[in-house]
N, C-alpha and C positions, 0 to 999 in steps of 0.2 A: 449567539442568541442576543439579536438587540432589538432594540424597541423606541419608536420614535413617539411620542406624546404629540400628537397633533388629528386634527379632525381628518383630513385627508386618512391618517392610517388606519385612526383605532376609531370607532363608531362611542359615543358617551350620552350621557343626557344632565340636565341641570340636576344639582340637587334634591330639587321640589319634586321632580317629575322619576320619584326612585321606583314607584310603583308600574313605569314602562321601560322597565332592565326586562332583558331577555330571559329565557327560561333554561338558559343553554349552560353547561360547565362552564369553566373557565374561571381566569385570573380577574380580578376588576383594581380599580386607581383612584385613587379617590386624588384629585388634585384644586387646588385652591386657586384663583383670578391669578397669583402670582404664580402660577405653574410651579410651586412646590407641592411634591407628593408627599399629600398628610397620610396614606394609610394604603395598605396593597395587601389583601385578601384573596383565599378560594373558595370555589362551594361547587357543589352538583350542580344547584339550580341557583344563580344570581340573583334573581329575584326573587326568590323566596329567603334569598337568607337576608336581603335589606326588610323584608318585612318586620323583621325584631331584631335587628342588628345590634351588636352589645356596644357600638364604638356612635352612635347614632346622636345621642346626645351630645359627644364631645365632637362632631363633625358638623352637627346643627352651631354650634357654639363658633366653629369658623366659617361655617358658611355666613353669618348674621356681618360678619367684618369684610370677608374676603369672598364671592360667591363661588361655590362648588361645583365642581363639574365630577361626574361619574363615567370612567372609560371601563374597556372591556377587551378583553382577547379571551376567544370559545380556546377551549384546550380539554385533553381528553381526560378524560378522570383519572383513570392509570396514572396519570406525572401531573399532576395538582400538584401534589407535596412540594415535589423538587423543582417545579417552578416557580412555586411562591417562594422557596423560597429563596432561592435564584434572585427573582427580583426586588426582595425585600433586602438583601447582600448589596445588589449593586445599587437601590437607589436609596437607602434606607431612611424609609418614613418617618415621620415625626413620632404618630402615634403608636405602632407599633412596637412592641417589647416593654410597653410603660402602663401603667397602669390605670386601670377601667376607675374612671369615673362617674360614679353616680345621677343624677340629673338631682340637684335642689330644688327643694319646693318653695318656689315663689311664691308670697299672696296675694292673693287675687286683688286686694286694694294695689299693689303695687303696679300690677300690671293695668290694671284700670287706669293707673296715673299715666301708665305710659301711652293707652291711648288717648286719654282726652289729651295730653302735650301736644300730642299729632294733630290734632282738631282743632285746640282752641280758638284758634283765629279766624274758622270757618263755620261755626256752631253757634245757635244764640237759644238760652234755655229760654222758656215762656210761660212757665206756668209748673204747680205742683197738683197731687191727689193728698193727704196725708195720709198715712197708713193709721190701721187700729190692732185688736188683738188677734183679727182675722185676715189684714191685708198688708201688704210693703205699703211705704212710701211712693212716689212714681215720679220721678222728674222728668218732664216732655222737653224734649230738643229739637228745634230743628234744622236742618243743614240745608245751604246754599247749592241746590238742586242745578243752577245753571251753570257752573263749573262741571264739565264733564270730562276733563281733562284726568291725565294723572296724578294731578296736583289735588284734586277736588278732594271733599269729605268722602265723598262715596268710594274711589277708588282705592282712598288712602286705610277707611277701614275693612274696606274686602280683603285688602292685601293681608293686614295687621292680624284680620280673623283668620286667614288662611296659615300663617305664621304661627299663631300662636293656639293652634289647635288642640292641642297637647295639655296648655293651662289649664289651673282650676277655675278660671276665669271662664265663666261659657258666655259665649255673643252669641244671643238667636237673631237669625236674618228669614225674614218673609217677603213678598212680595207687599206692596203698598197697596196697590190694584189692581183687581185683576186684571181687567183689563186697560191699554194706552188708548186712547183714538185719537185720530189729526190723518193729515192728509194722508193718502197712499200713492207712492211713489213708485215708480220701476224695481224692482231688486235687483241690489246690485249699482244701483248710481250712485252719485255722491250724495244726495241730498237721502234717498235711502239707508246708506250709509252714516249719517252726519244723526240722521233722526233715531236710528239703534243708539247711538253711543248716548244719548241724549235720556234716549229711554230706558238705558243701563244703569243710568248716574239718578234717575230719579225715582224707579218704581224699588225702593228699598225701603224697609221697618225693618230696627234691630232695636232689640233690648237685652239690657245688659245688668245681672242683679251683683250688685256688690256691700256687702256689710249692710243687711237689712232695708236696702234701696234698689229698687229699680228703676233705671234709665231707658227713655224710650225713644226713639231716634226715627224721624223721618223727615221727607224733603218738604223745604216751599221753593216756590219759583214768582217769579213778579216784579218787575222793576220797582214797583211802589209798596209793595210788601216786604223786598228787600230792604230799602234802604228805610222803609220804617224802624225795621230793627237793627239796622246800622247808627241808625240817629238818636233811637232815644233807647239805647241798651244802656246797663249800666254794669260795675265790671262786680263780678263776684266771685266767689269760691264752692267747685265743687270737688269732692276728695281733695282739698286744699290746692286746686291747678286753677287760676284765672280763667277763666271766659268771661262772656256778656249775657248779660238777663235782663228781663222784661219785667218792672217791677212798679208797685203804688200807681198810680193818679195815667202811668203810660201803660199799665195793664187794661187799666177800663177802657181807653181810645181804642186798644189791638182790640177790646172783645166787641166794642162796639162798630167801631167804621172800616176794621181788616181782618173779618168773620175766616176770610179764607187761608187764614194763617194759622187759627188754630181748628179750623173745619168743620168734625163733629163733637169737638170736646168742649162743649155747653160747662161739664161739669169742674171745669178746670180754677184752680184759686191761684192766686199771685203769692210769688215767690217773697220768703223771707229775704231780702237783700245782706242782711247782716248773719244770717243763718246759713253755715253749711251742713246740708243734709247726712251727709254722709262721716259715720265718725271712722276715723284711721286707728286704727286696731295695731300697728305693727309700730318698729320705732322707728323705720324710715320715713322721713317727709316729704 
C-alpha cells in the first residue's frame, strides 16, 4: 500500500477552499507548502467532518506561515480504521497523537492593529463624527482606489477579512455604489477586463468598530485629489499604528476646493492630530 503525495495522483484543494472537499469516505492529508504531512484523518463524509474539525485551528495556525493543501483518497468505510491508521504508522504527522489545542482569543484591538499595519501606507484618514451617549465616534478613511492590484488597500483588506473571519473583530464590507458607469466594452476583452478589476478595487465601504470607535473605509480616485492628500497629510496615530491625516487650516482647503474627497459628508469635523481616538484596552502595543 503506497501512496504518492502529488496532484497528478491524489486530487486536494487549498486550505481556504475546505468547504469544496467531497462528500465521499475516505482517508484526507493535510500537507503544508513544504510537503510535510501535518495531520491524516478519516470520516464517512470529508467534508462534513472539516466543517468543525477539532484540529482546525492549529492547521489555520500553519497554514498563515506555510499554505495548506488538503488531499484525499475515497476508501470504503469498512477499512477507515486500518487505513488511517496505516498511514498515520508510515508517514507520521505532526499533529497527530498531540494534543488539541484550543484557539485563543485575540482582542479585537489587536487585530485591528494588524490591519491598519497592512494599510498604513495606502489609507489617509480625513475627518471625524464625535460620538455622544447615543452614538460611536466614526473615523472616515479613505483608500487609494487606483491601485487595483494585489498590492492595493482593497485587495489587501478583502483578503485579511476573509482570513480573519473567525475574529471578534467583525469588518462590514458593502458595496459603495450601486451602480459603476463608464464606457461598455466587449466582454471578455482586455479593456473589459482591466475595467472589472478596477471596478472591484473601487466599489467597497467597510467599517470596522473597535473599543467604542468606528472606522469607515472607502475609495477616492483622482490624480489631484490623490496627491492632495499625499502632500498635505500629516502623520498621526490610530489604535497607536502611524498613518496620515487631514488636519487644521488643510482640512478647510479638502472641504472647500476637493468636495469630491469627502463627497456627501458636509457633516464631517477635523481630526484631533495630537488625539488618538481610539484607547488600547489590552497590554499589547
Amino acid at each position: 500500500m503506497d501512496l504518492n503525495f502529488s496532484s497528478e495522483k491524489l486530487p486536494f484543494i487549498n486550505f481556504s477552499e475546505f468547504n469544496q472537499l467531497p462528500t465521499c469516505a475516505g482517508i484526507y492529508f493535510v500537507l503544508d507548502s513544504n510537503n510535510i504531512v501535518c495531520y491524516v484523518g478519516k470520516s464517512e463524509n470529508i467534508q462534513k467532518r472539516w466543517k468543525n474539525h477539532h484540529r482546525k485551528h492549529q492547521i489555520e495556525e500553519i497554514h498563515l506561515k506555510y499554505p495548506v493543501k488538503i488531499f484525499w483518497l475515497a476508501w470504503n468505510i469498512e477499512d477507515l480504521d486500518t487505513a488511517e491508521k496505516y498511514f498515520i504508522d508510515r508517514y507520521k504527522p505532526l499533529l497527530n497523537n498531540t494534543k488539541v489545542e484550543l484557539p485563543k482569543i485575540v482582542p479585537s484591538e489587536i487585530i485591528l492593529r494588524r490591519l491598519l499595519k497592512k494599510i498604513t501606507n495606502k489609507v489617509f484618514a480625513i475627518g471625524c463624527i464625535n460620538g455622544n451617549s447615543t452614538t460611536l465616534t466614526k473615523i472616515y478613511i479613505k483608500y487609494d482606489a487606483s491601485n487595483y492590484t494585489s498590492t492595493g488597500a482593497a485587495a489587501i483588506i478583502k483578503k485579511f477579512q476573509s482570513e480573519n473571519k473567525q475574529s471578534c473583530l467583525k469588518i462590514k464590507r458593502s458595496r459603495y455604489v450601486k451602480e459603476i458607469r463608464g464606457p461598455i466594452y466587449r466582454i471578455g476583452s482586455r479593456d473589459h477586463r482591466l475595467q472589472a478589476k478596477q471596478n472591484r478595487a473601487y466599489n467597497n465601504h467597510w467599517e470596522v468598530t473597535c473599543n467604542g470607535v468606528t472606522i469607515d473605509i472607502t475609495p477616492v480616485t483622482g490624480m489631484k485629489e490623490l496627491n492632495f492628500l499625499k502632500e498635505f497629510s500629516k502623520e498621526w496615530k490610530l489604535a497607536n499604528v502611524k498613518m496620515k491625516a487631514i488636519s487644521g487650516s488643510n482640512f478647510t482647503t479638502m472641504n472647500e476646493q476637493y468636495r469630491t474627497i469627502i463627497a456627501s459628508l458636509s457633516y464631517l469635523f477635523p481630526l484631533n492630530i495630537e488625539n488618538d481616538p481610539i484607547p488600547l484596552l489590552s497590554q499589547t502595543r
